[in-house]
C-alpha atoms as an extended CHARMM CRD file, in Angstrom:
* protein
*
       115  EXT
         1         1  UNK       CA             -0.4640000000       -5.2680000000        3.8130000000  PROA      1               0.0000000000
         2         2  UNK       CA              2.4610000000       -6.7780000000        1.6450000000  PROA      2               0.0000000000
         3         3  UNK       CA              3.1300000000       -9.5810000000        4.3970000000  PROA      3               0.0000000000
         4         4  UNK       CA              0.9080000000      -11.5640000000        5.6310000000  PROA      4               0.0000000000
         5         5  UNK       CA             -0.0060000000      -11.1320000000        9.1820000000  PROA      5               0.0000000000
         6         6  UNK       CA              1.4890000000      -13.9000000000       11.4560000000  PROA      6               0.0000000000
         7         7  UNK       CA             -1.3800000000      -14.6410000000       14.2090000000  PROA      7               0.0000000000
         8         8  UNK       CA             -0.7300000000      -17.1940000000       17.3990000000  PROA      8               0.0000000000
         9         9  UNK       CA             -2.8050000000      -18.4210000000       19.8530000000  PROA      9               0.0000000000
        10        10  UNK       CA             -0.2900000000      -19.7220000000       23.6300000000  PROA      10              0.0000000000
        11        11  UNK       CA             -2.5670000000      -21.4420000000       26.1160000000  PROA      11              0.0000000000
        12        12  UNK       CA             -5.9870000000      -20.9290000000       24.4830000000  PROA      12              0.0000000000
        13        13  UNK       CA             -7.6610000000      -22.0520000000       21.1340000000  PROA      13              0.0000000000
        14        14  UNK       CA             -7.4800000000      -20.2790000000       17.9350000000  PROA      14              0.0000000000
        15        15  UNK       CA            -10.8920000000      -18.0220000000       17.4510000000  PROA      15              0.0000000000
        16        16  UNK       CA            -11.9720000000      -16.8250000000       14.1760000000  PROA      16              0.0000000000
        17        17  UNK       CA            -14.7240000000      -14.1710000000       15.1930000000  PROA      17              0.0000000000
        18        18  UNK       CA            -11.2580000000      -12.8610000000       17.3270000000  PROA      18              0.0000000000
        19        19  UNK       CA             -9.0650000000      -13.8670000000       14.0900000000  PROA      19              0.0000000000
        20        20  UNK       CA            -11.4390000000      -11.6070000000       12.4850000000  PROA      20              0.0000000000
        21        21  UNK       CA            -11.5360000000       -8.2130000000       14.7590000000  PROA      21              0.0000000000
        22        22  UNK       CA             -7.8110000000       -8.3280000000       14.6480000000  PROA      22              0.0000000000
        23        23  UNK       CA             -7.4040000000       -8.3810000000       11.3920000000  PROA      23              0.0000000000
        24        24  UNK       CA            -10.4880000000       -5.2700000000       11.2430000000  PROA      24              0.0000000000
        25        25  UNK       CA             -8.3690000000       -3.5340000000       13.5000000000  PROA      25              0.0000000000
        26        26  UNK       CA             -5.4230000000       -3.8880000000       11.4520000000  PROA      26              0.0000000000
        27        27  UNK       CA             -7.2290000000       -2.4880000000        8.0730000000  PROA      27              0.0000000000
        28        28  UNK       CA             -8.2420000000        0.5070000000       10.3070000000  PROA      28              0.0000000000
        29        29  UNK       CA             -4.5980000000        1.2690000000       11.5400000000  PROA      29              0.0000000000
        30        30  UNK       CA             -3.4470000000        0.5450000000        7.7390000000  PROA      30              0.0000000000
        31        31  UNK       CA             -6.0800000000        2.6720000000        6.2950000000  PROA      31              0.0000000000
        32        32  UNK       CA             -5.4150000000        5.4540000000        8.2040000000  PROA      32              0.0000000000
        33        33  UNK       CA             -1.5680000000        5.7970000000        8.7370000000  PROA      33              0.0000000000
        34        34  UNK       CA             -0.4260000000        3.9760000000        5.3190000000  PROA      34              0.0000000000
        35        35  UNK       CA              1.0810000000        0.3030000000        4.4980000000  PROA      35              0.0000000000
        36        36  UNK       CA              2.2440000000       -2.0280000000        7.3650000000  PROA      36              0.0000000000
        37        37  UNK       CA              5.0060000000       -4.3120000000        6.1520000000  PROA      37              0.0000000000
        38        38  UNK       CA              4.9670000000       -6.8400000000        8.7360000000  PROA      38              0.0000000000
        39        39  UNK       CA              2.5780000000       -8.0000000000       11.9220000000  PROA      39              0.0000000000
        40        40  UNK       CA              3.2420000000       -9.9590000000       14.0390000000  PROA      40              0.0000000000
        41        41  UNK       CA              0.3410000000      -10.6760000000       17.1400000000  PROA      41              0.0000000000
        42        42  UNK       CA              0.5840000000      -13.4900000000       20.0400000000  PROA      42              0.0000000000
        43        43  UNK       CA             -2.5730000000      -13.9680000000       21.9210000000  PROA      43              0.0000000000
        44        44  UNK       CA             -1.6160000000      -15.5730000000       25.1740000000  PROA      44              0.0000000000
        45        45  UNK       CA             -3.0450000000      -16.7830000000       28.2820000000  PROA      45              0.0000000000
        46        46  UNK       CA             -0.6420000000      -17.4200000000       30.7370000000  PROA      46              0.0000000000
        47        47  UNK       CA             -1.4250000000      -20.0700000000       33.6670000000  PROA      47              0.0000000000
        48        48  UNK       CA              0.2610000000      -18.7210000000       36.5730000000  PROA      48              0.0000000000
        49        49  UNK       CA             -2.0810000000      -16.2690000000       37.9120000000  PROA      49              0.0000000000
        50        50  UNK       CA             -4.2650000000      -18.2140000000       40.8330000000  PROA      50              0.0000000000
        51        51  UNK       CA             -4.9030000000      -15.0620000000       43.3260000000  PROA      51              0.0000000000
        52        52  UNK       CA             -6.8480000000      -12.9340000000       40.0920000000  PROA      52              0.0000000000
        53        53  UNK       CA             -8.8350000000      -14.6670000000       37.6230000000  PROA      53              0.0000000000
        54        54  UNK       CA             -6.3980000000      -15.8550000000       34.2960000000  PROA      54              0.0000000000
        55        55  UNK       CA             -5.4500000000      -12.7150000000       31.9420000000  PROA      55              0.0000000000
        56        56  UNK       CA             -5.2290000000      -12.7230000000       28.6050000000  PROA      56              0.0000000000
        57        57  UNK       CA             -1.9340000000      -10.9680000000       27.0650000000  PROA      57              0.0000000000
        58        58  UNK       CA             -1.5470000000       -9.9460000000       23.5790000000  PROA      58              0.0000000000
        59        59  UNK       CA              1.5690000000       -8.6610000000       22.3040000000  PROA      59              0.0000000000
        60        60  UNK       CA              1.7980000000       -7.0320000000       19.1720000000  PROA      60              0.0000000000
        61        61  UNK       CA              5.6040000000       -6.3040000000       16.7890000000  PROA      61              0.0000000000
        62        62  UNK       CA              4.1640000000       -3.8760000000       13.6470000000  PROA      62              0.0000000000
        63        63  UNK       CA              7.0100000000       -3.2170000000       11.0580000000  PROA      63              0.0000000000
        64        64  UNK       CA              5.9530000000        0.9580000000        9.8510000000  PROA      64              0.0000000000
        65        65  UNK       CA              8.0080000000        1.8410000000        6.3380000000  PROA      65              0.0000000000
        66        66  UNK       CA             10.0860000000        5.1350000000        7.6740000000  PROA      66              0.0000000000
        67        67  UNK       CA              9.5250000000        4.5690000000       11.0530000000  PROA      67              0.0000000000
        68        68  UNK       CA             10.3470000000        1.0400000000       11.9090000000  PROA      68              0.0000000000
        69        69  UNK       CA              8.6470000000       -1.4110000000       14.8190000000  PROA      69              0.0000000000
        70        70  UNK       CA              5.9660000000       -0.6150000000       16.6560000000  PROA      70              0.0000000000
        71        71  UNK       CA              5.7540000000       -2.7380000000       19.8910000000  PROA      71              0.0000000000
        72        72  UNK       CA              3.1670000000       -3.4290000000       22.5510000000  PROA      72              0.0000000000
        73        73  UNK       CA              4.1380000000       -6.0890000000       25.0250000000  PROA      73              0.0000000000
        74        74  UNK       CA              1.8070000000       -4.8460000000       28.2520000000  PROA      74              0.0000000000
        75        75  UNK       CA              1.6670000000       -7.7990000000       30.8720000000  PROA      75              0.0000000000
        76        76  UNK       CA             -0.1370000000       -5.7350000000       33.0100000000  PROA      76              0.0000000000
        77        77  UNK       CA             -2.4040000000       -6.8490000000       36.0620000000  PROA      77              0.0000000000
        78        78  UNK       CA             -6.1300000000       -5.2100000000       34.3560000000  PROA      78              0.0000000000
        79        79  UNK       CA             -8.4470000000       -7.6960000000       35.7800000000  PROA      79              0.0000000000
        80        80  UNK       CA            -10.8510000000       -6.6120000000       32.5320000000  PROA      80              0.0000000000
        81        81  UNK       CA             -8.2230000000       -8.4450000000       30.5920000000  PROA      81              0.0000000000
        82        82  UNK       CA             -9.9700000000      -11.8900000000       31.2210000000  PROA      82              0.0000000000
        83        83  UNK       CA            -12.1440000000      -11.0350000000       28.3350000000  PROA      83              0.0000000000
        84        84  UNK       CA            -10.2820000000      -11.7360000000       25.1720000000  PROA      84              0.0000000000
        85        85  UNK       CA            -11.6420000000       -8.6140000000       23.4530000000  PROA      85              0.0000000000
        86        86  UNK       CA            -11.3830000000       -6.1390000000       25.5740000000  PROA      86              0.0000000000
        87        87  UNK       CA             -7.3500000000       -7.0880000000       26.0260000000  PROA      87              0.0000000000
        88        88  UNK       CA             -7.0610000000       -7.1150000000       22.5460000000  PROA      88              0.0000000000
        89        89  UNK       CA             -8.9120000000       -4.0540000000       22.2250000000  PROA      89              0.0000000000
        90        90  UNK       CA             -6.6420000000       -2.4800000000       24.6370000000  PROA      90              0.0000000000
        91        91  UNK       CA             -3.6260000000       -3.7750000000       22.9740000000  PROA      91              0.0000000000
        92        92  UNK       CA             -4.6520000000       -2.1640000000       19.6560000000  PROA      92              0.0000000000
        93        93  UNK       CA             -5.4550000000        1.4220000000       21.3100000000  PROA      93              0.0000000000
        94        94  UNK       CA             -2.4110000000        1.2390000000       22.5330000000  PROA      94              0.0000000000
        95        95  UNK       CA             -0.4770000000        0.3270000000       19.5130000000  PROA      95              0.0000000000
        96        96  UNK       CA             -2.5960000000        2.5610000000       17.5920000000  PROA      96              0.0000000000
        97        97  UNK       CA             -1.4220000000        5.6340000000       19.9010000000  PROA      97              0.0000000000
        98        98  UNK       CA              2.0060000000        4.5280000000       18.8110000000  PROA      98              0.0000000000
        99        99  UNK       CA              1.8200000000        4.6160000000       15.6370000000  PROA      99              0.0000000000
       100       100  UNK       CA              0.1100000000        8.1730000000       15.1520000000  PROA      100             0.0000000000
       101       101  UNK       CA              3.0380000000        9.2500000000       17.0310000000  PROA      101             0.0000000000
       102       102  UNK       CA              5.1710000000        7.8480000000       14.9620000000  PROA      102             0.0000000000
       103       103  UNK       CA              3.7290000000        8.4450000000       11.6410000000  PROA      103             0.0000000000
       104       104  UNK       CA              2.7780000000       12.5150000000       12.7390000000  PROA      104             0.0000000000
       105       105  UNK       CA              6.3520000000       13.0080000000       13.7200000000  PROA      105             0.0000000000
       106       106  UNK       CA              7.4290000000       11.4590000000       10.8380000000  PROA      106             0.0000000000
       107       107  UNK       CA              4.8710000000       14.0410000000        8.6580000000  PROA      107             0.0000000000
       108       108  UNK       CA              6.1830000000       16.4580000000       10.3370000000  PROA      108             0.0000000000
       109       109  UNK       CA              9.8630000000       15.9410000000        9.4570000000  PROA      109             0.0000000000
       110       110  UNK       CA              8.7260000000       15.9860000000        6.1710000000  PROA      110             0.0000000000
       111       111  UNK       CA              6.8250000000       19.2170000000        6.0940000000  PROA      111             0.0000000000
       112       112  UNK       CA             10.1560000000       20.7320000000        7.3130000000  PROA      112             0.0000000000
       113       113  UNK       CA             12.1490000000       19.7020000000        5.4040000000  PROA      113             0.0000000000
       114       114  UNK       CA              9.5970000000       20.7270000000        2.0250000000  PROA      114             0.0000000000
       115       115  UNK       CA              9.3190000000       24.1740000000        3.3920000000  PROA      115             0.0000000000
């Protein structure tokens, strides 16, 4: 990646075995749909939920060359996102779903226009 990617922890401590899958997650998405430019990821856990356990939130702003940002924001209500991990991993199949959308339509533009 040419920028550094810009990792915050709201309401909970920084983690470096999570520090760590991010940024594994990351090399997968860059190794398989090309150079990132810019990432930006917030891990959050909010402190208003009393009725459900708290949920972890992680919102994720990509920068793709051609295509542009690639957001994921989801404050949903999955009670499995009280495990760290498993709302990150959510986040990132969700982001990743994004961006092979966006980098296959993109591929696709091109193969149309080289024919």
């Amino acid at each position: 990646m040419q920028v550094p990617v810009k990792l915050s922890f709201h309401g909970c401590d920084h983690s470096d075995a999570l520090e760590s899958e991010i940024q594994g997650r990351l090399a997968k998405i860059e190794n398989h749909y090309g150079r990132l430019t810019s990432c930006r990821i917030v891990v959050e856990l909010p402190h208003k939920s009393h009725a459900q356990g708290k949920l972890f939130h992680v919102n994720i702003d990509m920068s793709i060359p051609g295509a542009g940002h690639v957001l994921y924001n989801e404050k949903g209500q999955d009670p499995a996102h009280e495990d760290v991990h498993i709302a990150v991993r959510d986040a990132f199949n969700a982001i990743e779903s994004q961006v092979k959308k966006v980098v296959g339509k993109r591929r696709d533009v091109a193969r149309k226009i080289s024919s």
